[in-house]
PDB file with one MODEL, atoms N, CA, C and O in Angstrom:
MODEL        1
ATOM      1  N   UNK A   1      80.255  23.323   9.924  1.00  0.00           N
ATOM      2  CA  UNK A   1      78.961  23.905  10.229  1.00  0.00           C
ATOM      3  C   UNK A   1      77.878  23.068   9.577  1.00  0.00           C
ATOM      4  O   UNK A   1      77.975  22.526   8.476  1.00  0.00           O
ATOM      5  N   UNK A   2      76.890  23.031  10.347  1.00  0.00           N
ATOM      6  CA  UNK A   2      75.633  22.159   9.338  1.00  0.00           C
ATOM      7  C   UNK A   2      74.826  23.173   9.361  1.00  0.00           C
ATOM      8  O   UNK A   2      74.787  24.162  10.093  1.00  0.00           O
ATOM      9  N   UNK A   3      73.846  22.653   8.023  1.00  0.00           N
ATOM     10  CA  UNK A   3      73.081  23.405   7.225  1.00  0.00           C
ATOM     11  C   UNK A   3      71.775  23.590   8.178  1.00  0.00           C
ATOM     12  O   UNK A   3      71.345  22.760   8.980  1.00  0.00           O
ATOM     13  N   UNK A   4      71.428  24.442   7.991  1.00  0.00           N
ATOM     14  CA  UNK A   4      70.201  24.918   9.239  1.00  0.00           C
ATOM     15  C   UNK A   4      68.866  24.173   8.530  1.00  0.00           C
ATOM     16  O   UNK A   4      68.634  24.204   7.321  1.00  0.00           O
ATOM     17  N   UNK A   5      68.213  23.640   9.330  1.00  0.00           N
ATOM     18  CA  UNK A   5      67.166  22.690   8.662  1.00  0.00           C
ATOM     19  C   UNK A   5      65.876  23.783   8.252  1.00  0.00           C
ATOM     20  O   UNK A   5      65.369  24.752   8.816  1.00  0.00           O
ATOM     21  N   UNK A   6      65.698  23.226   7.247  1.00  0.00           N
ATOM     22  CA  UNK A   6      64.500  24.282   6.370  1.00  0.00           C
ATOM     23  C   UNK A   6      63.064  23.722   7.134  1.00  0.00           C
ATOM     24  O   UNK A   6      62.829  22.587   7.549  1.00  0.00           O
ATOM     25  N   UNK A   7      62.271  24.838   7.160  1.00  0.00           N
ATOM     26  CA  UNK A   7      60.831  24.188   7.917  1.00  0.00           C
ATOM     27  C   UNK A   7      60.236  23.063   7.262  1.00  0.00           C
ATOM     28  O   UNK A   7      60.553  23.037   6.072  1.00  0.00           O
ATOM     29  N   UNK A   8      59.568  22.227   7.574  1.00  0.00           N
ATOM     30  CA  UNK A   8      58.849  21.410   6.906  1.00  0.00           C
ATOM     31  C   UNK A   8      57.386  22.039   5.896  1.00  0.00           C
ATOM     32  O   UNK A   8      56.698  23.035   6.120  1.00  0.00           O
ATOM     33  N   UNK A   9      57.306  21.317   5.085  1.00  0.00           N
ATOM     34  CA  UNK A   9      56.092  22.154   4.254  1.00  0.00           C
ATOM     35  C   UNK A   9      54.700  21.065   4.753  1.00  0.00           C
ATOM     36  O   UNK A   9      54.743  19.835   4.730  1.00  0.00           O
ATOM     37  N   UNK A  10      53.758  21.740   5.099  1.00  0.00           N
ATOM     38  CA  UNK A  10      52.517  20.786   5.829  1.00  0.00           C
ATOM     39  C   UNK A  10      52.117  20.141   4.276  1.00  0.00           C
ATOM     40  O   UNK A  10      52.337  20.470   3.110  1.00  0.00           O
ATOM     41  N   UNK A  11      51.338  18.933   5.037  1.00  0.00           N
ATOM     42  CA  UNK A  11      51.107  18.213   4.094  1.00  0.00           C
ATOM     43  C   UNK A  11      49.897  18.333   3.457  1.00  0.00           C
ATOM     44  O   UNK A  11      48.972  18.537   4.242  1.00  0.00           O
ATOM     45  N   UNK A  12      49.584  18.274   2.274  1.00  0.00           N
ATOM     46  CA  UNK A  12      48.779  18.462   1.324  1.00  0.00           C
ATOM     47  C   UNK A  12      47.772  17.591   1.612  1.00  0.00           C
ATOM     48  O   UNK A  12      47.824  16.366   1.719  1.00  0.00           O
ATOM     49  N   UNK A  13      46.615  18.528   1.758  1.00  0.00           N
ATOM     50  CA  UNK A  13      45.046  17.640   2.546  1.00  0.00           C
ATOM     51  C   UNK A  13      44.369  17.115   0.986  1.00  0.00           C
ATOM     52  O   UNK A  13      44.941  17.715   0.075  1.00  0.00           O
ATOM     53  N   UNK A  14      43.687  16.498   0.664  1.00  0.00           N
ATOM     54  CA  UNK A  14      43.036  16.035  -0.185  1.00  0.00           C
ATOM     55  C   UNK A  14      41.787  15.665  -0.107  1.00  0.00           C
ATOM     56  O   UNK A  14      41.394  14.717   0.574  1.00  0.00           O
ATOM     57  N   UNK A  15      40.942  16.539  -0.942  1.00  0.00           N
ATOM     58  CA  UNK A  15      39.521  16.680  -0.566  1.00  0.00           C
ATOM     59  C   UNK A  15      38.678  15.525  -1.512  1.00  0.00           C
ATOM     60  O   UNK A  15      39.088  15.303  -2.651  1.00  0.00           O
ATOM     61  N   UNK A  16      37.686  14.927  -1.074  1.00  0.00           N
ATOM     62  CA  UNK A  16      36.698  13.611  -1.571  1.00  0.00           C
ATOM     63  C   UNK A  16      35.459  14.542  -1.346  1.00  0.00           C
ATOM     64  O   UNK A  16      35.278  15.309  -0.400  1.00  0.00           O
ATOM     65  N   UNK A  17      34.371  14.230  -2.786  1.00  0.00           N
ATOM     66  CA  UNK A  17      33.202  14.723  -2.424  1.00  0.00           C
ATOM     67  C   UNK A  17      32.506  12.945  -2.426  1.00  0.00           C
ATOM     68  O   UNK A  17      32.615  11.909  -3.082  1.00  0.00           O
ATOM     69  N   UNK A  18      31.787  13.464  -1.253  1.00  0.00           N
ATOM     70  CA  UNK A  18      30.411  11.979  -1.354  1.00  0.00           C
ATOM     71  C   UNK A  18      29.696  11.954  -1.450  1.00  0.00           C
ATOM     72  O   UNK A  18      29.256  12.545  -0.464  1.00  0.00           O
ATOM     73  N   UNK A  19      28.848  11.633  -2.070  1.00  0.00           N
ATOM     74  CA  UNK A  19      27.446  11.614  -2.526  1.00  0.00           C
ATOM     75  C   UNK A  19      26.888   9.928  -2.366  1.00  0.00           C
ATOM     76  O   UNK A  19      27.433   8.848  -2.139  1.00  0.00           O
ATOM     77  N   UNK A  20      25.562  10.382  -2.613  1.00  0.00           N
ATOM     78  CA  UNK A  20      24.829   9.209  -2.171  1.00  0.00           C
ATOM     79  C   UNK A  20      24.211   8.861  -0.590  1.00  0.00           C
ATOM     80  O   UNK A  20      23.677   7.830  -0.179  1.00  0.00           O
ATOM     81  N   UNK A  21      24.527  10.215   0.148  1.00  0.00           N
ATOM     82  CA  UNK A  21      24.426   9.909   1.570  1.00  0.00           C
ATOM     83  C   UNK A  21      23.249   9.830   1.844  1.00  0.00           C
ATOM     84  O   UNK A  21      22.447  10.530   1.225  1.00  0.00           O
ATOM     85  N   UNK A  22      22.706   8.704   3.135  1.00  0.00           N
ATOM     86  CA  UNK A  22      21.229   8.825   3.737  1.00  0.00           C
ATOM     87  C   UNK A  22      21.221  10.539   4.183  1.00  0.00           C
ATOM     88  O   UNK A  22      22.203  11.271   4.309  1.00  0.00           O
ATOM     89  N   UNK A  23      19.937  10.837   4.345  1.00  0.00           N
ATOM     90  CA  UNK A  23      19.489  11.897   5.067  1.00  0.00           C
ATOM     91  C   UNK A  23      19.613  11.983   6.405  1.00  0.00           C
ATOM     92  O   UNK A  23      19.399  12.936   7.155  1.00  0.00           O
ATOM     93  N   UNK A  24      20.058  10.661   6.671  1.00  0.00           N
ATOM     94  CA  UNK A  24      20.019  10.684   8.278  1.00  0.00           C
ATOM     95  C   UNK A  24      21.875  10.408   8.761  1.00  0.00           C
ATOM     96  O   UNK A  24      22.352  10.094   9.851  1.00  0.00           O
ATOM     97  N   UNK A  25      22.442  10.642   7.639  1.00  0.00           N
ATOM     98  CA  UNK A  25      24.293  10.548   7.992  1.00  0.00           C
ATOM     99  C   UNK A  25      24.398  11.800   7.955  1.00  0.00           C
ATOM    100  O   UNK A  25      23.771  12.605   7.266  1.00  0.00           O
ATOM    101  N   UNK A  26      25.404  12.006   8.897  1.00  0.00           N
ATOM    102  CA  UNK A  26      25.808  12.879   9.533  1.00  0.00           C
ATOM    103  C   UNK A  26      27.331  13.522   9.527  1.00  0.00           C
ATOM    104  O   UNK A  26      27.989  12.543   9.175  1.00  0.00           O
ATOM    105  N   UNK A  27      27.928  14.210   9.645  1.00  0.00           N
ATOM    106  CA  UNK A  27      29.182  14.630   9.696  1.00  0.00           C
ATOM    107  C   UNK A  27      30.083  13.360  10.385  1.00  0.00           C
ATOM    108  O   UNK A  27      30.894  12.598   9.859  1.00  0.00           O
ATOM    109  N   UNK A  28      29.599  13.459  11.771  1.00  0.00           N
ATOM    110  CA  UNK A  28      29.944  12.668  12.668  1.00  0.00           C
ATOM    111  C   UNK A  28      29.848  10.518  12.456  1.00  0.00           C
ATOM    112  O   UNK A  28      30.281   9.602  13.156  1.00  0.00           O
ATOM    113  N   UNK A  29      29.125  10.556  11.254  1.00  0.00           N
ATOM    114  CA  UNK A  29      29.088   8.969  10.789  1.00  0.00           C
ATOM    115  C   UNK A  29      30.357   9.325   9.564  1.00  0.00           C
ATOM    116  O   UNK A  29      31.185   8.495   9.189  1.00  0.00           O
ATOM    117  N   UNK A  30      30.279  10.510   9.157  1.00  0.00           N
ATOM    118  CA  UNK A  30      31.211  10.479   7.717  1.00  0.00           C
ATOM    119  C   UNK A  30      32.707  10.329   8.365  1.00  0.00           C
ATOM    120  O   UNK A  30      33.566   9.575   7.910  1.00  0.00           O
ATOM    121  N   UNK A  31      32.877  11.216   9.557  1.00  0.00           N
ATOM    122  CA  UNK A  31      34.352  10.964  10.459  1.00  0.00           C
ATOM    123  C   UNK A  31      34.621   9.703  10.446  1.00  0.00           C
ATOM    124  O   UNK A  31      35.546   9.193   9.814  1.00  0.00           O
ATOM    125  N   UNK A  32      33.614   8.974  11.332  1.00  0.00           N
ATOM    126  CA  UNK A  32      33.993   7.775  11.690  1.00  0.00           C
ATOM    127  C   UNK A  32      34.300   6.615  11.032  1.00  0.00           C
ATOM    128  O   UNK A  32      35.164   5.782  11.307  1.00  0.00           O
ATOM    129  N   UNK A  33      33.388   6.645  10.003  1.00  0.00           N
ATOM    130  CA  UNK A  33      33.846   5.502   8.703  1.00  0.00           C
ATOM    131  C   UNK A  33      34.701   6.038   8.363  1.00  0.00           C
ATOM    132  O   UNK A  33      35.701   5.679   8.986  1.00  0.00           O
ATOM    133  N   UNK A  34      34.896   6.788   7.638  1.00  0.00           N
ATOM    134  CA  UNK A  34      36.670   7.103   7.306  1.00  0.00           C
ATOM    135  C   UNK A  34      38.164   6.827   7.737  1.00  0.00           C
ATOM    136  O   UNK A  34      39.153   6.523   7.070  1.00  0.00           O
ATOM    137  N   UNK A  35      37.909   7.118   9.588  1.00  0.00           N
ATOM    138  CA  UNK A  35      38.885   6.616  10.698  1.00  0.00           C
ATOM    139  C   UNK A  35      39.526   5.293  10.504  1.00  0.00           C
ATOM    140  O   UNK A  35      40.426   4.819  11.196  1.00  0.00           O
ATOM    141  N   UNK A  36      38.997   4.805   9.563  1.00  0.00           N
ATOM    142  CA  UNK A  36      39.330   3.309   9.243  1.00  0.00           C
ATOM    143  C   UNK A  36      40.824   3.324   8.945  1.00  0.00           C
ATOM    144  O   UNK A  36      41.662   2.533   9.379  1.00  0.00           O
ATOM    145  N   UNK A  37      41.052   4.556   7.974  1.00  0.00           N
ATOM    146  CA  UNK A  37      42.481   4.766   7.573  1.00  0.00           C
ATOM    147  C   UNK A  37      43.153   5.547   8.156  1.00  0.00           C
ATOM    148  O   UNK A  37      44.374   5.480   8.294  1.00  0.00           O
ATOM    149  N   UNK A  38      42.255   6.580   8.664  1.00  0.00           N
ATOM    150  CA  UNK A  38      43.653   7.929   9.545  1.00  0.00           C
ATOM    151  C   UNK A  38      42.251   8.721   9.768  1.00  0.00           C
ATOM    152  O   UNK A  38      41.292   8.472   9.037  1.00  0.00           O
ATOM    153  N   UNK A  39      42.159   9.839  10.974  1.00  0.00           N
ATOM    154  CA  UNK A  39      41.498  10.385  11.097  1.00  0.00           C
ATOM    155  C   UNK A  39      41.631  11.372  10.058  1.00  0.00           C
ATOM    156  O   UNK A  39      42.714  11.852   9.721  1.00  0.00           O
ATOM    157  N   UNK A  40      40.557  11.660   9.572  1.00  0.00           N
ATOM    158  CA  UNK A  40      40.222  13.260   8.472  1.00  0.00           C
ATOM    159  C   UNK A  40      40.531  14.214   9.080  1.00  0.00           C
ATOM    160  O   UNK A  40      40.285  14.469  10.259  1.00  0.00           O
ATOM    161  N   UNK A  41      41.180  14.905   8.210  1.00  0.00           N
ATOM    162  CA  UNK A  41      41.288  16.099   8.793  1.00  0.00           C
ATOM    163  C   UNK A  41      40.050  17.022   8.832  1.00  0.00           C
ATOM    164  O   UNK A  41      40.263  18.015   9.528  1.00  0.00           O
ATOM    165  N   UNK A  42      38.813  16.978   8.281  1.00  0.00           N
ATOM    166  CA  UNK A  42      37.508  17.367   7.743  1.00  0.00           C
ATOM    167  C   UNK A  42      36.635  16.468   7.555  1.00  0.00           C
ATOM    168  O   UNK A  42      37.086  15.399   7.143  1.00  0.00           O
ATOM    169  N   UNK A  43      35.344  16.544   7.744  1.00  0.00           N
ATOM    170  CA  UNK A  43      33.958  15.920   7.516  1.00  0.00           C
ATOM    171  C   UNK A  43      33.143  16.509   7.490  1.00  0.00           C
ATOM    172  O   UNK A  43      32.707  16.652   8.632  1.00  0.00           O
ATOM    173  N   UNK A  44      32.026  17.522   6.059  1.00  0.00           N
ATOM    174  CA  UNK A  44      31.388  17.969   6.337  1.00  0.00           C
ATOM    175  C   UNK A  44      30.116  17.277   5.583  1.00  0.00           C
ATOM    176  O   UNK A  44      30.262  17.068   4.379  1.00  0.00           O
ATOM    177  N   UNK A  45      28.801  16.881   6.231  1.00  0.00           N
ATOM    178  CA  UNK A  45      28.042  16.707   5.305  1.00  0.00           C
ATOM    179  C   UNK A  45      26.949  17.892   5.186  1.00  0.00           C
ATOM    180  O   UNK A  45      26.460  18.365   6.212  1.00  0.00           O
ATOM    181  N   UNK A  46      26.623  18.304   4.049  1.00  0.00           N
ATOM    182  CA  UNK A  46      26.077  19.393   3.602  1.00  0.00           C
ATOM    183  C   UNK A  46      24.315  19.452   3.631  1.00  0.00           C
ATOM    184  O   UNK A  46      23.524  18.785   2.962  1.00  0.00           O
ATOM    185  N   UNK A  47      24.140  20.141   4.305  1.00  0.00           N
ATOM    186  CA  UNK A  47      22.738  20.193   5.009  1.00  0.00           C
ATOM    187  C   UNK A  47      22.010  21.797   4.235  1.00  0.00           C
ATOM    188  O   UNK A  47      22.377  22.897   3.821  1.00  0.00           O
ATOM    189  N   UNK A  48      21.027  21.138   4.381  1.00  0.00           N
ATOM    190  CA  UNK A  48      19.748  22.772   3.740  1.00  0.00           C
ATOM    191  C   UNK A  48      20.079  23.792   4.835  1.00  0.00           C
ATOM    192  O   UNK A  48      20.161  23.363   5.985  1.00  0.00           O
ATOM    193  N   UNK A  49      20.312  25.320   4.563  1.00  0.00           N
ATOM    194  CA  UNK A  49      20.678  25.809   5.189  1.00  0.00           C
ATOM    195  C   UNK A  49      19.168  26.680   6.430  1.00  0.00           C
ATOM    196  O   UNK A  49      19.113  27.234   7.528  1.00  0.00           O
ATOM    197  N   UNK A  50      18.226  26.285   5.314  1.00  0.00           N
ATOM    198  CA  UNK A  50      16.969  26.468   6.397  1.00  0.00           C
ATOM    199  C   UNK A  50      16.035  25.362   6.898  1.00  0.00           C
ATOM    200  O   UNK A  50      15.199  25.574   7.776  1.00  0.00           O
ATOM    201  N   UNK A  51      16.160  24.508   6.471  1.00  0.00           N
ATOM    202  CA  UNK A  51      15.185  23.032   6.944  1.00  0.00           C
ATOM    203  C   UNK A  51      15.963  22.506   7.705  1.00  0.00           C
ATOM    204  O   UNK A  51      15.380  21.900   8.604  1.00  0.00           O
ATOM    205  N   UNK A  52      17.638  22.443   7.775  1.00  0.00           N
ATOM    206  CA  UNK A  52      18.558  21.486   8.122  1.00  0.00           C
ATOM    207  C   UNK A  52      19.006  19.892   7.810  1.00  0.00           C
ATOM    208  O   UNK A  52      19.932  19.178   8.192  1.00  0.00           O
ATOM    209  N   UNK A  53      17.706  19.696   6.796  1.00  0.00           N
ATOM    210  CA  UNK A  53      18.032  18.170   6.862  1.00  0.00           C
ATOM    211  C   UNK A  53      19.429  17.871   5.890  1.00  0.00           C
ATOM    212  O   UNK A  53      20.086  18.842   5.513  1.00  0.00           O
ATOM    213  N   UNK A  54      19.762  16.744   5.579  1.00  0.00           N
ATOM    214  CA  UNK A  54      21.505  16.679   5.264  1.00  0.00           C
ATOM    215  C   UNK A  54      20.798  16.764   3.317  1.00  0.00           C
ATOM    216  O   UNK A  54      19.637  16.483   3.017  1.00  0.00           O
ATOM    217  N   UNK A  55      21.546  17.074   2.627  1.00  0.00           N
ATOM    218  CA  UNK A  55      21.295  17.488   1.150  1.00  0.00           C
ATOM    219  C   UNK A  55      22.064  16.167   0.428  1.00  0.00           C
ATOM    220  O   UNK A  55      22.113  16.275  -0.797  1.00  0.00           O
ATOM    221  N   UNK A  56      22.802  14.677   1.094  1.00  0.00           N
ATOM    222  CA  UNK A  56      22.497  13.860   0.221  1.00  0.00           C
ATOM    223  C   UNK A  56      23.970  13.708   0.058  1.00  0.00           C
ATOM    224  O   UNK A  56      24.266  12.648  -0.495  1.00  0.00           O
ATOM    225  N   UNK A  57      24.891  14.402   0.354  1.00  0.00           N
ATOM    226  CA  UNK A  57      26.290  15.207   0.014  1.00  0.00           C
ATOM    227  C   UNK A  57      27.095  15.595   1.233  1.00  0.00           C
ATOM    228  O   UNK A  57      26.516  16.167   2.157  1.00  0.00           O
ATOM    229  N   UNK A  58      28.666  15.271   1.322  1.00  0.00           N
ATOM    230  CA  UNK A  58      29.338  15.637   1.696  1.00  0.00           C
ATOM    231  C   UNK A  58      30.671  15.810   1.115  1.00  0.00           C
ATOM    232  O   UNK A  58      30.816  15.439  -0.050  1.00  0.00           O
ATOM    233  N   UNK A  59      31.724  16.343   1.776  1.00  0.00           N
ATOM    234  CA  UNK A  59      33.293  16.179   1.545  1.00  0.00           C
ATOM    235  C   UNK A  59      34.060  15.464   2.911  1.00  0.00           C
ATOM    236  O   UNK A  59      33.830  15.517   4.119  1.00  0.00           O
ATOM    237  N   UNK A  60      34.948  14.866   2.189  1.00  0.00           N
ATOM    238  CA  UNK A  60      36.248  14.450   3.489  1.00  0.00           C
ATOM    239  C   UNK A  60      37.801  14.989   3.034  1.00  0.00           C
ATOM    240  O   UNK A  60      38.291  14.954   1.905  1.00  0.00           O
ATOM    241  N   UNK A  61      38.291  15.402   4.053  1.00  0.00           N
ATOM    242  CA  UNK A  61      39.335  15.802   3.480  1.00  0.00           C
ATOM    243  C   UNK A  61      39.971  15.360   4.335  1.00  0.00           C
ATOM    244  O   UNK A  61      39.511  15.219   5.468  1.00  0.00           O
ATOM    245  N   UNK A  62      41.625  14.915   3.884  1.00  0.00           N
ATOM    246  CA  UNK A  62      42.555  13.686   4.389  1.00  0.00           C
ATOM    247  C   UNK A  62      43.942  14.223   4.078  1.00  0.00           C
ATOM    248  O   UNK A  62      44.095  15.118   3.247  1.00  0.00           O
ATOM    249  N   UNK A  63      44.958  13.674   4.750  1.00  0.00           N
ATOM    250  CA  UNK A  63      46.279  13.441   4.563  1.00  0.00           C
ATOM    251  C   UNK A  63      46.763  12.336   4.759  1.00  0.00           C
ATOM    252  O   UNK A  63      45.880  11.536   5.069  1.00  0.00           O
ATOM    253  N   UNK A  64      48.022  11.782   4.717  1.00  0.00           N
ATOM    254  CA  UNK A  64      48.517  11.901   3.109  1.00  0.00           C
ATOM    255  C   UNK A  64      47.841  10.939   2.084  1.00  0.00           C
ATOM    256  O   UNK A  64      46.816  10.280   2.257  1.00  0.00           O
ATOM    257  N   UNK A  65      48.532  10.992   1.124  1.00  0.00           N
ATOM    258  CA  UNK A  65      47.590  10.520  -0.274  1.00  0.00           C
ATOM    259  C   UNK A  65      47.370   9.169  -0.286  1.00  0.00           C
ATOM    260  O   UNK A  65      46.388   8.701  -0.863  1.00  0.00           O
ATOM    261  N   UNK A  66      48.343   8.345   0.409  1.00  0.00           N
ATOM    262  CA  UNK A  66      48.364   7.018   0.852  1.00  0.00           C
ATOM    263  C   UNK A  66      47.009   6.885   1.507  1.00  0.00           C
ATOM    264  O   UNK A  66      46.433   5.953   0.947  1.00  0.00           O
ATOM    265  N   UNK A  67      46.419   7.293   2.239  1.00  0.00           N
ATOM    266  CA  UNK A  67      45.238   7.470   2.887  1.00  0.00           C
ATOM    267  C   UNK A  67      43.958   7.394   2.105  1.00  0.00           C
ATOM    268  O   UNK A  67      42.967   6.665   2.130  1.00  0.00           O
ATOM    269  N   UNK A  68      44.476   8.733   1.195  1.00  0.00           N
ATOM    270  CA  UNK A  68      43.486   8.933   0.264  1.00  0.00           C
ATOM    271  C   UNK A  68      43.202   7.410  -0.324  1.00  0.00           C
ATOM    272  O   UNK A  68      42.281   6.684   0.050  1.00  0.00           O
ATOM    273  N   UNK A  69      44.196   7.086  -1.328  1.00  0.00           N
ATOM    274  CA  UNK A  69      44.174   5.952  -2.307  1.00  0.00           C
ATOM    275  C   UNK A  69      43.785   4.594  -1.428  1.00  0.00           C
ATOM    276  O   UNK A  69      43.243   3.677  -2.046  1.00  0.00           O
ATOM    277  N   UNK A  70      44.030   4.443  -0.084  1.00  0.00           N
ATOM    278  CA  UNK A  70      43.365   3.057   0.609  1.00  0.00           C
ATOM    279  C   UNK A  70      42.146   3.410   0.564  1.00  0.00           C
ATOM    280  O   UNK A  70      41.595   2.680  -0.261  1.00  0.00           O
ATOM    281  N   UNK A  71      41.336   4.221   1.055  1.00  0.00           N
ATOM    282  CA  UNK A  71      40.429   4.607   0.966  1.00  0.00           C
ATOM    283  C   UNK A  71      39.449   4.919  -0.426  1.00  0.00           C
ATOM    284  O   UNK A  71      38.220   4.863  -0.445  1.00  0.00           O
ATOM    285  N   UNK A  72      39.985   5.124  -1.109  1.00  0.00           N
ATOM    286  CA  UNK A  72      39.036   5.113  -2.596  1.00  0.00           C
ATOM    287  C   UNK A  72      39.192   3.330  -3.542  1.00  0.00           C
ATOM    288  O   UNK A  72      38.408   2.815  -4.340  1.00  0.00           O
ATOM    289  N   UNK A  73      41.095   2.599  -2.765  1.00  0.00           N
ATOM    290  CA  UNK A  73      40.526   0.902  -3.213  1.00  0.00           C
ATOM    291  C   UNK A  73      39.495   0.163  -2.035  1.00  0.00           C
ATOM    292  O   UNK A  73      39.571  -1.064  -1.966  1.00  0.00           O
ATOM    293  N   UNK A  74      38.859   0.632  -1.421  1.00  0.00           N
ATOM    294  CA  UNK A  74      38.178   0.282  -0.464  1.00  0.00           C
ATOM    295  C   UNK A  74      36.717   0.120  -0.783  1.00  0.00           C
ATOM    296  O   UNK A  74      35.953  -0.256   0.106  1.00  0.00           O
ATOM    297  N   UNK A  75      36.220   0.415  -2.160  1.00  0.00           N
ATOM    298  CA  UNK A  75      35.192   0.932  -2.264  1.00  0.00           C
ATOM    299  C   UNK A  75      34.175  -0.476  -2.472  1.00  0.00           C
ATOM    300  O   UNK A  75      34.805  -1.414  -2.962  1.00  0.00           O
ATOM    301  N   UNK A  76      33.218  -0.672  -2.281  1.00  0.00           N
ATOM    302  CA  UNK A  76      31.843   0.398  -2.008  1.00  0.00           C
ATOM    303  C   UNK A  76      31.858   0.399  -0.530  1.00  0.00           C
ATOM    304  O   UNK A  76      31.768  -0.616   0.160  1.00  0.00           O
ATOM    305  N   UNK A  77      32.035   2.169   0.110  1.00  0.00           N
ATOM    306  CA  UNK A  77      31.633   2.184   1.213  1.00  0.00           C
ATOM    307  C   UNK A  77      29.966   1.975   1.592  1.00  0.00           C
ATOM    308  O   UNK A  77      29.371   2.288   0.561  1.00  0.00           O
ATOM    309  N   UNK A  78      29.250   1.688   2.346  1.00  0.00           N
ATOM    310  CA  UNK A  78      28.305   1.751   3.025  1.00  0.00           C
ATOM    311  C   UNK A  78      27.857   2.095   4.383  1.00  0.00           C
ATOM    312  O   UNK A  78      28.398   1.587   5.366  1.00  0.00           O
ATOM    313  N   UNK A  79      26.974   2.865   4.470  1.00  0.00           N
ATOM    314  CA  UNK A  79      26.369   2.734   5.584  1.00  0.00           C
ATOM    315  C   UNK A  79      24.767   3.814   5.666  1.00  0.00           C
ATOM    316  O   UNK A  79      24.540   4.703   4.845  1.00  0.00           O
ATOM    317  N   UNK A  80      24.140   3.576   6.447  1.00  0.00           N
ATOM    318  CA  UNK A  80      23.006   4.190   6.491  1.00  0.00           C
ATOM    319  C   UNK A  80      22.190   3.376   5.831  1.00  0.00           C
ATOM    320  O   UNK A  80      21.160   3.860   5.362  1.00  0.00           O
ATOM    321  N   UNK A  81      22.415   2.272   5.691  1.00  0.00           N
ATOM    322  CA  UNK A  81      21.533   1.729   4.668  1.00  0.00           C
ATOM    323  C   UNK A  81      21.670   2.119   2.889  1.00  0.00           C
ATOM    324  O   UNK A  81      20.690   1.970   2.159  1.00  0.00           O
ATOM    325  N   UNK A  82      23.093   2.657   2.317  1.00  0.00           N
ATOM    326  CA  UNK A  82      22.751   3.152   1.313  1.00  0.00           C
ATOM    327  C   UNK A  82      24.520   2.836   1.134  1.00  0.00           C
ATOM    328  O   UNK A  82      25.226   2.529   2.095  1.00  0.00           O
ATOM    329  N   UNK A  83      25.085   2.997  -0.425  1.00  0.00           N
ATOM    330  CA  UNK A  83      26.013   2.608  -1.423  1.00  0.00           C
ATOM    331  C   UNK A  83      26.533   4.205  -1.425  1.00  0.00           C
ATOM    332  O   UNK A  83      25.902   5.010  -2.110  1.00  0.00           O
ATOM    333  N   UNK A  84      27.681   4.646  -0.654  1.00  0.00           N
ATOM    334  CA  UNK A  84      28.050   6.080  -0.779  1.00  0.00           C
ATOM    335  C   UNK A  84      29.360   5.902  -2.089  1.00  0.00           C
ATOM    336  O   UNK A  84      30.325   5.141  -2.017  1.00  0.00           O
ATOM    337  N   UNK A  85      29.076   6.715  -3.078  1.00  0.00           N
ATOM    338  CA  UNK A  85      29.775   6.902  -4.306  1.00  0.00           C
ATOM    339  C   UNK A  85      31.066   8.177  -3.880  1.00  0.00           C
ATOM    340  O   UNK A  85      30.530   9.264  -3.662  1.00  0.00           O
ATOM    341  N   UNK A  86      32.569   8.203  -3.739  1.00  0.00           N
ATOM    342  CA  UNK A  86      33.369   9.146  -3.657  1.00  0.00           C
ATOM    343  C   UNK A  86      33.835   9.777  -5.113  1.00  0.00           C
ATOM    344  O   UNK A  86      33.660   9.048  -6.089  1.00  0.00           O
ATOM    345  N   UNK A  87      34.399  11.045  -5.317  1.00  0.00           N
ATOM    346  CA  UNK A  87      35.339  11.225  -6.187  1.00  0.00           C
ATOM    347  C   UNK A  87      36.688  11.771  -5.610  1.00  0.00           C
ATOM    348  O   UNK A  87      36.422  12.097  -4.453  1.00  0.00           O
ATOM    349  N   UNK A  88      37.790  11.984  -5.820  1.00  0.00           N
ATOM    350  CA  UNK A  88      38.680  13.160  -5.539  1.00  0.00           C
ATOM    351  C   UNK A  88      38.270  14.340  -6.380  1.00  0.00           C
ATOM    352  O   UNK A  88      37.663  14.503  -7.438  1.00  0.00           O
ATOM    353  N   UNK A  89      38.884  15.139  -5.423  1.00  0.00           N
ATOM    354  CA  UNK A  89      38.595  16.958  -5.709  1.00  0.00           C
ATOM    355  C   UNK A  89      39.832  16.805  -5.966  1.00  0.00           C
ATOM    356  O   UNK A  89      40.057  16.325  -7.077  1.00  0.00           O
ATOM    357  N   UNK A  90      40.846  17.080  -5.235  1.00  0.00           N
ATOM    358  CA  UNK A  90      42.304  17.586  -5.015  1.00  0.00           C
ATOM    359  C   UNK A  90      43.537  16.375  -4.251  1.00  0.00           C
ATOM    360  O   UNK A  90      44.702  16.721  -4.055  1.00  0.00           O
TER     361      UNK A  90
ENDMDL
END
């Protein structure tokens, strides 16, 4: 008899905060530079919740960690005209 295969456990997303963003980057610029390594599973950049303009700040969140770590020796990202600084969260 073989052993009944155990489910797989999903893989552990890993969240980056970014800072340094133009006002004029967008969720949709934070996706795309990232794509470099694997699509994100997440891109949010964080906007005033009554003016709308972007607050300077986002997160990316990624799988697997291999991803993560190409992506943080990759650094200095750019774009918008500006030097975006990452950390890991998780």
């Amino acid at each position: 008899m073989s052993k009944p295969e155990s489910p797989k456990e999903p893989e552990k997303l890993w969240k980056r905060f970014i800072r340094s963003l133009s006002f004029e980057t967008t969720s949709t610029h934070l996706r795309s530079h990232f794509e470099q390594w694997r699509t994100p599973a997440g891109c949010v950049n964080m906007r005033d919740p009554n003016t709308k303009p972007s607050r300077g700040f986002g997160f990316v969140t990624s799988a697997p960690v291999e991803e993560v770590v190409a992506a943080m020796k990759a650094r200095p990202h750019k774009a918008d005209g500006r030097v975006w600084n990452q950390r890991g969260l998780s």
